[in-house]
N, C-alpha and C positions, 0 to 999 in steps of 0.2 A: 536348343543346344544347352550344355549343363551348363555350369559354370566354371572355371580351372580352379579345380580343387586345391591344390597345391599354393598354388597363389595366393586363396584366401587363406587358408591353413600358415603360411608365414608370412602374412601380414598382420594376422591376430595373433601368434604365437611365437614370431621373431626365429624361426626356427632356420633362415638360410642362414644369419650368423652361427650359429651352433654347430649346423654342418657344411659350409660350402659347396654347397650344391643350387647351382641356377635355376631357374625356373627353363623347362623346357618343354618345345610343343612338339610333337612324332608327325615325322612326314615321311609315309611309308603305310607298307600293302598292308590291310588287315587280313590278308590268308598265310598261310605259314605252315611248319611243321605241328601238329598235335601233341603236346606234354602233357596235356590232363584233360579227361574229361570225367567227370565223378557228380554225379544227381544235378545237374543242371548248371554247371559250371564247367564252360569250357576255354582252356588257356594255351595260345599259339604261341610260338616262336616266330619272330619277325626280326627286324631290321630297321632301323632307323635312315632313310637311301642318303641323306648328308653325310653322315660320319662312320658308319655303316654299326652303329652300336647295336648292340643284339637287346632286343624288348621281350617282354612276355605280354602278351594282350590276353583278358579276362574279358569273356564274354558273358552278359547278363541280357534276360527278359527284361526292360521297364514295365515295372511294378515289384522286381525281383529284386532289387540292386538301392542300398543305400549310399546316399553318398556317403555318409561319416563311417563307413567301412574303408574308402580312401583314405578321408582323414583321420584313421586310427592308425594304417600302414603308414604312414606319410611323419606322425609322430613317433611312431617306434623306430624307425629309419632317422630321426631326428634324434635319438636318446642314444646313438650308437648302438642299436640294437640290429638283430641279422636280419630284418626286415628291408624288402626291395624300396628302391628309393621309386617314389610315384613321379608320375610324368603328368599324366592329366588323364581326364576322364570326356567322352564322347560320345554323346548320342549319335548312333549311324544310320538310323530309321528311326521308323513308328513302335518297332519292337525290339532294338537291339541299343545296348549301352556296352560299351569297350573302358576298360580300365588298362591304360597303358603304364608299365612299370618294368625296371632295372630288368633285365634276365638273370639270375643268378644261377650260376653252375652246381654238379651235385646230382646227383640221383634220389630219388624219394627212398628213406631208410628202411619201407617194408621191403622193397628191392635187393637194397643192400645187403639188408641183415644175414640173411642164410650164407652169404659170403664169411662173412668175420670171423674171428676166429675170439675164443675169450678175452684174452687183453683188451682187442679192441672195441669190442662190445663194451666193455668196463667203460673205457677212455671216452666213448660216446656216453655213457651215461651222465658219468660226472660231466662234461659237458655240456649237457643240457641240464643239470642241476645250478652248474656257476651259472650257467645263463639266466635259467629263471629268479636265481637272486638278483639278478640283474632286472629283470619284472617289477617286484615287488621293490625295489628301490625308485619306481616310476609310480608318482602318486598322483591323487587330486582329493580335494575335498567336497565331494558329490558320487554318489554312485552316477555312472552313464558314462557318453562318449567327449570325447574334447570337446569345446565349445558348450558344456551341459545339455548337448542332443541324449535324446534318448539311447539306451542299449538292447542289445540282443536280449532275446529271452529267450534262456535257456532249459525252461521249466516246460517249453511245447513241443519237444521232443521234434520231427521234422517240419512241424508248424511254424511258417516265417515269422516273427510278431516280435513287435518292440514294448520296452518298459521303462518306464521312469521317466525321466532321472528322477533319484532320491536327493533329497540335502542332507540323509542323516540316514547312520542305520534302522534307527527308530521307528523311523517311516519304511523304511523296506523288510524292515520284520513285521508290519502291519501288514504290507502288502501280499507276503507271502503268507501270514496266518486267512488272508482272506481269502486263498486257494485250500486250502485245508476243510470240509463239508463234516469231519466229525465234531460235534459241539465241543462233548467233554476233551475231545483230544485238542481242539482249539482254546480252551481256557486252560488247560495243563499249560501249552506252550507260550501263550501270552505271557505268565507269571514267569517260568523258565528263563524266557527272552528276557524279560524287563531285570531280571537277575545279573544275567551274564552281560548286560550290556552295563551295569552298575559295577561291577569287575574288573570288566577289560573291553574298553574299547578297540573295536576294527580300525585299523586304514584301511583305504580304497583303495588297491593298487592293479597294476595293470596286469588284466587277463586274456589270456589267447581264447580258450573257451574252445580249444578245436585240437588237441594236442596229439593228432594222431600220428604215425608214422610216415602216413603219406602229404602230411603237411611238412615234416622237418627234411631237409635235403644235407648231403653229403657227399663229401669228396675227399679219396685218399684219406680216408679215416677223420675227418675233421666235419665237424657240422659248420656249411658254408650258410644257410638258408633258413627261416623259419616261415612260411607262407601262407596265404588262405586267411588272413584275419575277416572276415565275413563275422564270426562270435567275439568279437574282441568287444573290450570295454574296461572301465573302471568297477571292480567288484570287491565286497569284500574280503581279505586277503586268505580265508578260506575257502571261498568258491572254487579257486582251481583244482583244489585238491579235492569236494564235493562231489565235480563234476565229471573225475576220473575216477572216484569210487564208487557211484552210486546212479550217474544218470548218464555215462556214457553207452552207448550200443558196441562192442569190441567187433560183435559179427565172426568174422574167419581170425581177431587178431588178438584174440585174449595173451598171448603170451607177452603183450605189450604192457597189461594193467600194472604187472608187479614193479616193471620193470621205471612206470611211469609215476606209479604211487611212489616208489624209492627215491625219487627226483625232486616229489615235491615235498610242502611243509603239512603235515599234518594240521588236521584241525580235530577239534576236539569230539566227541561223540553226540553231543546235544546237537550243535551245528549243523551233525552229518544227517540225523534223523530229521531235521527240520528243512533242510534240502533236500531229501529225498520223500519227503512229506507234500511238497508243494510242486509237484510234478505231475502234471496232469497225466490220469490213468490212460487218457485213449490215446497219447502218444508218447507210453512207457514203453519201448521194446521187450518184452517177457520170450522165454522159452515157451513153442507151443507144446502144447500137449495132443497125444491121440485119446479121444475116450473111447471105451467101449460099452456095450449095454447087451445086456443076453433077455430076448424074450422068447422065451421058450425056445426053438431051436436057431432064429433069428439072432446074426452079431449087426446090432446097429455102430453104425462110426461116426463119429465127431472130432471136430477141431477145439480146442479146450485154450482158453488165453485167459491166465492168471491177471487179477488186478494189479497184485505186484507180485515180485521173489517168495515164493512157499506161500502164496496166498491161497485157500481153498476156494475162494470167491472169484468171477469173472465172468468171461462170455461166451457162450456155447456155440459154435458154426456150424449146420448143417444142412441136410434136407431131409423133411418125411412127410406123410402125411398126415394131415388133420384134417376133424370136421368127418363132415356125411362121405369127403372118398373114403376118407378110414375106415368107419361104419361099413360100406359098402365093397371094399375091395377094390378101389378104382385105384387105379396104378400113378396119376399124377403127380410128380413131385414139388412142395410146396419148400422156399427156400425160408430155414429156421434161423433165427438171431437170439437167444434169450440170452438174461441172467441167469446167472449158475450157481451152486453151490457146491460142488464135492463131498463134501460132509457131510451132505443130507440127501443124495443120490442114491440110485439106484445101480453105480456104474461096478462094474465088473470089475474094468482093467483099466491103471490111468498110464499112460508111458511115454515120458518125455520124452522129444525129440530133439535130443541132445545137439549142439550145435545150429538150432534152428532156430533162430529169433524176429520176430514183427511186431508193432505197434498193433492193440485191437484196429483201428483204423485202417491199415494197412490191408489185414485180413477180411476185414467184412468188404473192403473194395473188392478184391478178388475176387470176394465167394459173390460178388456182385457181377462180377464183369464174366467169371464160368457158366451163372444160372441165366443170364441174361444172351449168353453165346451158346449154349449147347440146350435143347433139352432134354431134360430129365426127365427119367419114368420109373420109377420103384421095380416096373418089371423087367425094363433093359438093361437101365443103365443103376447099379445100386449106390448107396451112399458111401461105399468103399472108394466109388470110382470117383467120385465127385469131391471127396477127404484129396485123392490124388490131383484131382485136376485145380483144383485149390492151391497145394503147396504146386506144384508145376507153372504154374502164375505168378504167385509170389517170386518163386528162384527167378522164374526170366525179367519180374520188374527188379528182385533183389540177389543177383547173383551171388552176392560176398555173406549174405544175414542165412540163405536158407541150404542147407545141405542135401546133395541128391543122397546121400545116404538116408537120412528123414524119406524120402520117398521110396527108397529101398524098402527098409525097413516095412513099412505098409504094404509093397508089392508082394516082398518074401515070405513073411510072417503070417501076414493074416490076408494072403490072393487067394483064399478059397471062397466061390461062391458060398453062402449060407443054402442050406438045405429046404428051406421054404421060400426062398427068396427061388432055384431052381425048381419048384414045383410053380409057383405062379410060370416061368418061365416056358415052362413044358407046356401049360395049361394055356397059355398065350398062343404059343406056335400054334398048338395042337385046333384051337380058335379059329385062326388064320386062314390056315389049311381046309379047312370045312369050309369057311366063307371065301375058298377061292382066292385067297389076297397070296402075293408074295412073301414068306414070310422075312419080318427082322432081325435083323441081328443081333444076339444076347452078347457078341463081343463087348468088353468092353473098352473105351476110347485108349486104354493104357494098356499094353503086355502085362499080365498078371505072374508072368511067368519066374 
């Protein structure tokens, strides 16, 4: 059973004086209405059956669930901030942990929004600008979480993984130069760093690290709610703003960045490049790309994922063959993963797929989980089809990152068979048919139509 978070949180923090709020234990159903469920976080509406107070329960995997993600909520709820005030936290099995906390009223703002009308759009913004002053007037002297636990890391993109604590920026500019693999680019930023920190020293102050729309809640035009601190932490007082320009995934909600970057405090350009520097490539969400490749009458297709934004470098997804079936004509398909270069290719046509974004990881899971689930034959099924069945995998894990227009696009534009690709295919039936077999079907798995 865990421990009550709350309890020790203001016994070491003295935080029931500050806000009047009891210590209290939930006696009451953990089934409820559904308010969120979003990549493995799911939160019910419940009831407390004494007093009939309305809860929200957060459901976590153990192994999934920190506790000093409570006691981050638990402190910001304590600073007067619009954070749910925590109740306590519960092991309910072998694989489920319940975070019981305040219900707060409100609709999530990406809901809201297409409602508003300009004024209130405005009023919401400035809104969440006084609040985040409110943030950064919440300090400590350590990067990490209360009590000097470790923090979120925000540099592994959907990778769970904690860091620090730091005592000093000093040391968290080490840490992050030691995520950086170019040499000369890591002794540029050493020198840089050591600079700017002789300058201007950082505060730590308190970061949400999660600032989406679907985290801030709203009612009758006032922000009632700010929820999900799961990335919260004490960071340098640039981070927030970093991690909305440069290492956030927007997915379907990019009208939200201008709007978000407007809110916060800028940071400076060195800062920005050196946060966006220390982000590991295999779970940076990039725009995919389609390639194409013409050999002789032959259009080969691939999935193309940049290392970063305009990078001509990254990783190539597809299938073909190699080896002696090549030499020989044998139709097998072998699944391809390499490094890529753009710039020193042979490729035809590069064409982003605008509104379509995944982490390399992400992508190579799929093309993992399509070539492992279908097989594939150069003469059946071609690599157009298998480009398709690829992003079709992605949408159903990433409904909100991948657009069926991206799949349109591939169907509409380039659904012609290649012309040698339908000679093997004739030449296959035609095979068949003389050996008596039934023959297969050259459909492929997707309307091309």
């Amino acid at each position: 059973m865990l421990a009550f978070l709350v309890n020790k949180f203001r016994q070491q923090n003295n935080s029931e004086s500050r806000t009047g709020h009891s210590e209290r234990r939930y006696d009451g159903s953990f089934d409820g209405e559904t308010i969120y469920d979003y990549f493995g976080n799911l939160v019910i509406k419940s009831h407390n059956i004494r007093d009939g107070h309305p809860v929200a329960i957060k459901f976590k995997t153990v192994g999934f669930f920190w506790e000093s993600e409570a006691d981050m909520m638990a402190y910001a709820h304590s600073q007067n901030l619009l954070a749910p005030a925590v109740w306590e936290c519960r092991q309910l099995d072998s694989h489920r942990i319940a975070m019981i906390a305040d219900f707060v009223p409100g609709n999530p703002l990406d809901e809201v929004w297409p409602t508003l009308d300009e004024q209130q759009r405005m009023s919401i913004t400035e809104q969440l600008a006084d609040h985040l002053k409110l943030f950064r007037s919440c300090t400590q002297p350590y990067i990490g979480r209360v009590n000097r636990q470790p923090t979120y890391n925000p540099y592994e993109g959907i990778e769970r993984k904690l860091m620090g604590p730091f005592n000093s920026e000093a040391d968290f500019d080490q840490w992050c130069l030691s995520r950086i693999k170019n040499p000369s680019e890591k002794s540029k930023w050493r020198r840089k760093l050591a600079e700017l920190r002789r300058n201007s020293q950082s505060k730590f102050v308190l970061t949400h690290g999660d600032l989406f729309p679907r985290n801030i809640l709203v009612k009758e035009g006032k922000i009632t709610g700010i929820v999900d601190w799961e990335r919260s932490g004490f960071y340098p007082e640039y981070v927030e703003y970093a991690l909305a320009a440069c290492l956030y995934d927007y997915g379907g909600e990019e009208w939200w960045k201008p709007l978000l970057m407007e809110a916060l405090t800028p940071c400076i350009p060195e800062r920005l490049e050196v946060q966006t520097s220390s982000q590991t490539l295999e779970y940076a969400p990039q725009t995919l790309h389609l390639v194409a490749f013409s050999i002789g009458d032959i259009a080969h297709w691939a999935l193309f994922i940049p290392n970063r934004t305009a990078d001509p470098t990254g990783t190539l997804v597809h299938i073909g063959i190699e080896g002696n079936d090549a030499k020989s004509g044998g139709g097998e398909a072998e699944l391809l993963i390499n490094q890529f270069q753009l710039s020193r290719s042979s490729a035809k046509s590069v064409v982003p797929l605008v509104g379509s974004r995944a982490t390399r990881g992400e992508v190579e899971d799929a093309a993992r989980a399509c070539f492992e689930s279908f097989d594939y034959n150069i003469l059946l099924d071609n690599c157009q089809t298998f480009t398709i069945d690829v992003l079709t995998e992605l949408q159903r894990r990433l409904p909100s990152q991948i657009q069926q227009a991206s799949i349109n696009l591939i169907r509409e534009q380039y659904g012609t068979t290649p012309v040698k690709i339908q000679q093997f295919l004739d030449r296959h039936k035609q095979q068949q048919n003389t050996e008596g077999h039934q023959p297969e079907s050259s459909e492929p798995r997707f309307s091309l139509d």
